[in-house]
C-alpha positions, 0 to 999 in steps of 0.5 A: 436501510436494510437490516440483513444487508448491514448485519453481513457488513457488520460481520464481514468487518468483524471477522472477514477482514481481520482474517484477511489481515492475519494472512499478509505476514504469510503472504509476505513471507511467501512473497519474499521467499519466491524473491530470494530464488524460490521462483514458483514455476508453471508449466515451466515458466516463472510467473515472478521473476527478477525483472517484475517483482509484483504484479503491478510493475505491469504498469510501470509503477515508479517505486512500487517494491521500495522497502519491500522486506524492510522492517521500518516503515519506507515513509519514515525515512522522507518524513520530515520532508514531507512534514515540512510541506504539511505545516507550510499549508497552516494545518489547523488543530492538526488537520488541513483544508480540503482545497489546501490538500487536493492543491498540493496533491494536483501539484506532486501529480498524485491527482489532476 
């Protein structure tokens, strides 16, 4: 292995990445000021606007704003839903199976 190699992993997630995570709470703030009407603009035209609140409703992503400026997290509100569907699957010391996993993931199309 190399040793400088792991030294700058181990500072990247030292430091870099907590840095990174202190700036979501401004980025969302930013973020949810452009939505309340503060459109930033360029050269005239609005890089967000109404009709695509991020950059991956490109895509046509189903929910992808759901909870956004929510203080409570959006999966609390279908957990127990959701809870139910684990403990159908005989979790063990609270853990599940690979296959008992992948089976329920290929069902709800969340992979193939």
């Amino acid at each position: 292995m190399d040793k400088k190699l792991l030294d700058r992993v181990d500072k990247m997630l030292a430091e870099d990445v907590p840095k990174l995570m202190s700036m979501i709470p401004q980025e969302e703030h930013a973020y949810l000021q452009l939505q309340a009407g503060n459109n930033l603009t360029s050269q005239g035209n609005t890089i967000f606007n109404d009709q695509q609140a991020t950059p991956f409703e490109l895509g046509g992503v189903e929910g992808i704003n759901a909870g956004l400026g929510e203080t409570d997290w959006i999966v609390t509100r279908s957990r127990h839903e959701y809870d139910q569907v684990f403990n159908q699957l005989s979790p063990q010391n609270g853990k599940i199976s690979g296959a008992a996993a992948k089976q329920e993931m290929v069902k709800s199309k969340l992979v193939s």
